[in-house]
DODREN-290476 format. One line per 2 residues: number of its first residue (from 1); for each residue x, y, z of C-alpha. Coordinates in pm, whole numbers. Last residue first. Layout:
BEGIN
NUM	X Y Z ~ ...
END
This chain:
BEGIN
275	13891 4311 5068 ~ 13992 4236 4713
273	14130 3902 4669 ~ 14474 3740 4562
271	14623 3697 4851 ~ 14919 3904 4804
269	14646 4192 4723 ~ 14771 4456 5018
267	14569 4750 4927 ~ 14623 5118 4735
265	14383 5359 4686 ~ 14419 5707 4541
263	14090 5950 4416 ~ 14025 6153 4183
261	13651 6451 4144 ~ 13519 6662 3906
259	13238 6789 4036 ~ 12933 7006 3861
257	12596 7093 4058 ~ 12338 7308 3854
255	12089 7633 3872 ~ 11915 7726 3543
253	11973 7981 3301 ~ 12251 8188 3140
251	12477 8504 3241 ~ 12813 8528 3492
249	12745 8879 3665 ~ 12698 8677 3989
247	13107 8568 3974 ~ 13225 8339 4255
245	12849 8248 4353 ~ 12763 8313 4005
243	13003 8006 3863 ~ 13160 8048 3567
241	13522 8171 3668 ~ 13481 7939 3927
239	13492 7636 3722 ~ 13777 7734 3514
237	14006 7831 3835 ~ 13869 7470 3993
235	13938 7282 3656 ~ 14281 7432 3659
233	14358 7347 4074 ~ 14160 6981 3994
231	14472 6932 3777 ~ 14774 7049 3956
229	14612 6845 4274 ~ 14614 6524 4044
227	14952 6569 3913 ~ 15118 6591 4257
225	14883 6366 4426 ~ 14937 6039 4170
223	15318 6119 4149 ~ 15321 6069 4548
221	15091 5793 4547 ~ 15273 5635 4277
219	15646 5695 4425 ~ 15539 5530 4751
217	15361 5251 4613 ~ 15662 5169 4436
215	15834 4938 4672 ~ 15538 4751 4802
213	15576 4553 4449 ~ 15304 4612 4172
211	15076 4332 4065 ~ 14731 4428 4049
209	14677 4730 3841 ~ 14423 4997 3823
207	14374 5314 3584 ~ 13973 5478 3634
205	13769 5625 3432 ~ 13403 5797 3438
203	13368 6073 3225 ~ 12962 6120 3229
201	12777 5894 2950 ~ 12578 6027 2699
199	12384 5718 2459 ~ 12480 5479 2794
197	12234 5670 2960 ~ 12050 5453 3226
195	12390 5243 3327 ~ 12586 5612 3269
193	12363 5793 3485 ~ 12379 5481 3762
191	12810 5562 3736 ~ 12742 5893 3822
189	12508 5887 4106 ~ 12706 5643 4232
187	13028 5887 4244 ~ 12812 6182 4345
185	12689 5939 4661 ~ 13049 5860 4717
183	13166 6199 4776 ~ 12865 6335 4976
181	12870 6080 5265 ~ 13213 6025 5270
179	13291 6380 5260 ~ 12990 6416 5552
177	13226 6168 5769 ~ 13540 6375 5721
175	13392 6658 5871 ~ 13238 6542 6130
173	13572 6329 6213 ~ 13721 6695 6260
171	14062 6744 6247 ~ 14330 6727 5987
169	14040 6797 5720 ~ 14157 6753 5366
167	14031 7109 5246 ~ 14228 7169 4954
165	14622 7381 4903 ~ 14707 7318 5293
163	14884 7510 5547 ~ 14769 7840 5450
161	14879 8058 5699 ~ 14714 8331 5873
159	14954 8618 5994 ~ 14979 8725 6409
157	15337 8787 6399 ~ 15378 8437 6559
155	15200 8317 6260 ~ 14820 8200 6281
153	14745 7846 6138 ~ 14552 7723 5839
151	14409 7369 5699 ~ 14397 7194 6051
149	14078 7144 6050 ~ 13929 7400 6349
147	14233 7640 6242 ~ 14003 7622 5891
145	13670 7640 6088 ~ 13791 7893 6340
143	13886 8111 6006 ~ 13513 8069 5837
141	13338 8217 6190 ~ 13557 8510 6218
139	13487 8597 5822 ~ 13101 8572 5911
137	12959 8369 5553 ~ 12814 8687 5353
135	12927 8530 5039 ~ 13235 8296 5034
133	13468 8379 4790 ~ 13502 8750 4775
131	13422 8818 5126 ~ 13640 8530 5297
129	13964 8682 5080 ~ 13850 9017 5197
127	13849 8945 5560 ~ 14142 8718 5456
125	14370 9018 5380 ~ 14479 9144 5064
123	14255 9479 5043 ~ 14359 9680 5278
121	14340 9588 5635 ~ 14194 9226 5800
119	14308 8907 5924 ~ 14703 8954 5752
117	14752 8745 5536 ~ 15017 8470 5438
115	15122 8432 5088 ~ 14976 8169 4868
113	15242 8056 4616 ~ 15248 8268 4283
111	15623 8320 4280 ~ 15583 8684 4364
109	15308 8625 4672 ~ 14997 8521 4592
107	14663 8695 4750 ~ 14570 8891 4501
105	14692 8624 4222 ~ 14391 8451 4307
103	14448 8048 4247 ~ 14535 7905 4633
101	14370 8178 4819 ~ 14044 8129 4572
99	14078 7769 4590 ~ 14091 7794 4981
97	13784 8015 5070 ~ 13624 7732 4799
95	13702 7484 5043 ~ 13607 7600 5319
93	13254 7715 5197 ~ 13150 7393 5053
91	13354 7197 5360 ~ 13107 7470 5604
89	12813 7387 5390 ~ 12838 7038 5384
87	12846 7016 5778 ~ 12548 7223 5826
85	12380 7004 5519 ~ 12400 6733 5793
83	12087 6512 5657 ~ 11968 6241 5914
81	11603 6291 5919 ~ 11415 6230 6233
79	11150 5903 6166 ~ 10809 5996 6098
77	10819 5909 5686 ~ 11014 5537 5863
75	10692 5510 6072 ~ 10396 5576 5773
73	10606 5358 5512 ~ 10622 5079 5812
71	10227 5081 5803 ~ 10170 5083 5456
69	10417 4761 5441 ~ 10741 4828 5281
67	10853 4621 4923 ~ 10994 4975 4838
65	10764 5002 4566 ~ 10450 4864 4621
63	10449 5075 4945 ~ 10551 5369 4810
61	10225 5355 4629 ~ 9993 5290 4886
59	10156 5584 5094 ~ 10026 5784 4785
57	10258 6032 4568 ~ 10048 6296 4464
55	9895 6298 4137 ~ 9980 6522 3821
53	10299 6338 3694 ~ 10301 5946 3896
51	10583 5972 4146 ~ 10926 5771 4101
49	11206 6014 4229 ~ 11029 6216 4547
47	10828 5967 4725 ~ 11038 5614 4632
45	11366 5839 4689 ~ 11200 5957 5042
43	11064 5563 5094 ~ 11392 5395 5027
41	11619 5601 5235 ~ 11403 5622 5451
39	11428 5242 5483 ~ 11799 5239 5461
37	11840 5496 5780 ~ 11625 5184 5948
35	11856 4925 5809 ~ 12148 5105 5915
33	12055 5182 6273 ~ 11931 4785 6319
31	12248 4708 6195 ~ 12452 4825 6458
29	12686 5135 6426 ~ 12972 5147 6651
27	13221 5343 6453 ~ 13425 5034 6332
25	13066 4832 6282 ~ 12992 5097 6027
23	13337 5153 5865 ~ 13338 4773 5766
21	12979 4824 5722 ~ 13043 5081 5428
19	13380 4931 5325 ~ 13193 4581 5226
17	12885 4728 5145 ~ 12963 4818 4774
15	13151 4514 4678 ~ 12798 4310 4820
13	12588 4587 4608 ~ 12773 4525 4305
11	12726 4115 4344 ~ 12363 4172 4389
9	12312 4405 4102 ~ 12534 4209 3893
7	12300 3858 4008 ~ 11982 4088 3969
5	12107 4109 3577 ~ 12170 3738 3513
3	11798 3694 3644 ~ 11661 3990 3411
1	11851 3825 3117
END
């Protein structure tokens, strides 16, 4: 059983990789790089995930462990960490400026569609849009992000417009780098809690099929967005109602991270294997 099991975990891992050092070698990235980021990797999880209670986590320890000598624990702990939370903050931020333009009747026009706004005066304008979803972020700094990305644009008359209903950068390969990043480690994350808890999994589903002709792609991808974006729009309204970022009179205990999150894909399969 333990041998069959490796095998998975080996085959997973290959299906894993496959996109990750296909985007890797695209971008330049040799393998020494990865395998030293994957070392830290190992000995910061190692450190903070699978300590003893009551004793500090020895360098003997996360040697065992990892499979690392004592010596290469002590250089990869020394190596510069390679966390962008800058980046994460600005999408966090972005995108939540957005939800509230998209979902706050304040800032709708008569048929509910985000109007445009004016940068500041009264109180529908994005100085107050930027102050009532995105803390004491600097309003000037939050719209040279969105014109940054593509996901706004001024008027002639000098207006902002909302160009898109999510944060999808246009721009910004930073940007869309850190969404890789942080998307697919929440997607992991998720599917290892439901290996380790089958008794109370997390929603985890997924509708696939193998044999469609080019011809419908189209349609799919466009029904797929449609209904998608109208969904994560009333989990996003729900969400915020409940979170005390949005709402800090919102009562209970504890501080957690909640995501609901779709993706599309779509591949040529005519020859019969995933790539």
């Amino acid at each position: 059983m333990e041998e069959n099991i490796t095998k998975a975990i080996a085959a997973a891992i290959t299906n894993l990789l496959r996109p990750l050092v296909m985007f890797l070698l695209r971008n330049g990235v040799p393998y020494q790089t990865f395998a030293d980021i994957a070392k830290r990797v190992y000995v910061d999880v190692a450190t903070e995930k699978f300590d003893i209670p009551g004793r500090k986590q020895s360098k003997s320890r996360v040697s065992i462990l990892t499979g690392l000598s004592r010596r290469e624990v002590l250089r990869v702990k020394r190596l510069p960490a390679q966390d962008d939370l800058g980046a994460l903050d600005r999408i966090n931020r972005a995108a939540r400026v957005i939800a509230g333009w998209v979902r706050d009747r304040r800032f709708s026009d008569e048929s509910g569609q985000p109007t445009d706004l004016p940068f500041e005066g009264g109180n529908f304008c994005f100085l107050q849009l930027v102050k009532s979803y995105s803390g004491d972020a600097p309003v000037r700094a939050v719209l040279d992000e969105l014109l940054r990305v593509g996901v706004v644009e001024r008027t002639p008359d000098g207006m902002i417009r909302l160009l898109e209903r999510s944060y999808i950068p246009k721009a910004g390969e930073i940007d869309k780098i850190a969404i890789l990043g942080s998307d697919t480690s929440d997607l992991v994350s998720t599917i290892d809690h439901n290996i380790c808890h089958p008794e109370a999994p997390f929603f985890q589903r997924k509708v696939k099929y193998d044999n469609l002709p080019s011809e419908v792609l189209p349609e799919l991808e466009k029904l797929a967005r449609e209904q998608s974006q109208a969904l994560l729009e009333r989990l996003d309204r729900w969400l915020s109602e409940r979170d005390r970022d949005v709402n800090p009179r919102v009562p209970g205990t504890g501080r957690n991270r909640a995501a609901v999150g779709i993706y599309y894909f779509q591949e040529d399969y005519s020859g019969g294997k995933e790539t």
